[in-house]
Every structure is written in C-alpha cells, then in structure tokens.
N, C-alpha and C positions, 0 to 999 in steps of 0.2 A: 686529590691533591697530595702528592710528595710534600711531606718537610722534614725538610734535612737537618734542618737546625733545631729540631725539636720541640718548636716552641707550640706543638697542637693544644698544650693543656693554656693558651693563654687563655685570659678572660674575654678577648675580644676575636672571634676568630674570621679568621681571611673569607670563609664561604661555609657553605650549612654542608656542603659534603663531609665523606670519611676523610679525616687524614691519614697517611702513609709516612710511614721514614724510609720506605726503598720505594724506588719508581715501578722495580719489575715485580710490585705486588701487583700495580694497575695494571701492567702488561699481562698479567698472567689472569685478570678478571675475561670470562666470557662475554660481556654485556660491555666491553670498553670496544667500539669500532675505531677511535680516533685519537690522537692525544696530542696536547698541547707546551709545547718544552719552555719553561719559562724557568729558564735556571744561566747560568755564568756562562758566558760563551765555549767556551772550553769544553764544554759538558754536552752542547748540541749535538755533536756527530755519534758518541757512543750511546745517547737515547735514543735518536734516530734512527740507529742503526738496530736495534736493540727493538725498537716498534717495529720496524719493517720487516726481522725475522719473526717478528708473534702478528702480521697481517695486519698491523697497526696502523693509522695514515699517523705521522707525523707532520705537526707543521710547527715553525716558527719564526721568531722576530728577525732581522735583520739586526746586526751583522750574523754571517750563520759560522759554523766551526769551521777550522780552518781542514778543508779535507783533501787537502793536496796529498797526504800520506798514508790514505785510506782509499787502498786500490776498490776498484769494484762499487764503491758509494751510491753514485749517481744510479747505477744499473739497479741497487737493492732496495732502492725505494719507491714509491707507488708517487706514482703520475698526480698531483695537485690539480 
C-alpha cells in the first residue's frame, strides 16, 4: 500500500501490509506480479504505465485516466 498522504503512523490502519510513500517502491518489489491503482483519476495512466514497464499487470476502477495524450498506452500494457 502507497500512502501518499502519510498518514501510515495512524492508529487505525487501512490493511496489515507494509506502507509505502512512493508507489515505485512496490514496482520495484520482486514478489509484486500485480498492482492495484486506487489513487485520483489523474494519476491512473502514469502508474499504469509505470507497472507495465517493471511487468506489472495494472488494473483499475473506472473512470480510467484520461489517455488520449499518451501515444503508445493501449500497446504498453498487458492484456486483462
């Protein structure tokens, strides 16, 4: 789990995993096959993209980033 916002040291936390404050700490784990983008729309296509060069399957929620101006997108990521 990335958090960005830093709140890992709460008293309550989101899941028993490690937290991260960079995403491409998990990209850069050998034991991560998949990763799940649950961040501000805006932000889907550059994680995305960003998996699919460290052989990462990305997936996420609808609506997805807006990737009309991210030539080559579609081609750099792994078949769902």
């Amino acid at each position: 789990m990335a958090d960005a916002y830093g709140t890992a040291a709460s008293p309550r936390p989101l899941c028993k995993g490690k937290p991260y404050a960079d995403f491409r700490e998990i990209l850069a784990r050998k034991d991560v096959d998949a990763v799940i983008i649950a961040t501000p729309d805006h932000l889907h296509v550059p994680i995305a993209i960003a998996a699919a060069g460290r052989k990462k399957a990305p997936t996420w929620k609808s609506p997805r980033g807006d990737n009309r101006g991210v030539p080559g997108l579609r081609q750099g990521l792994p078949r769902q």
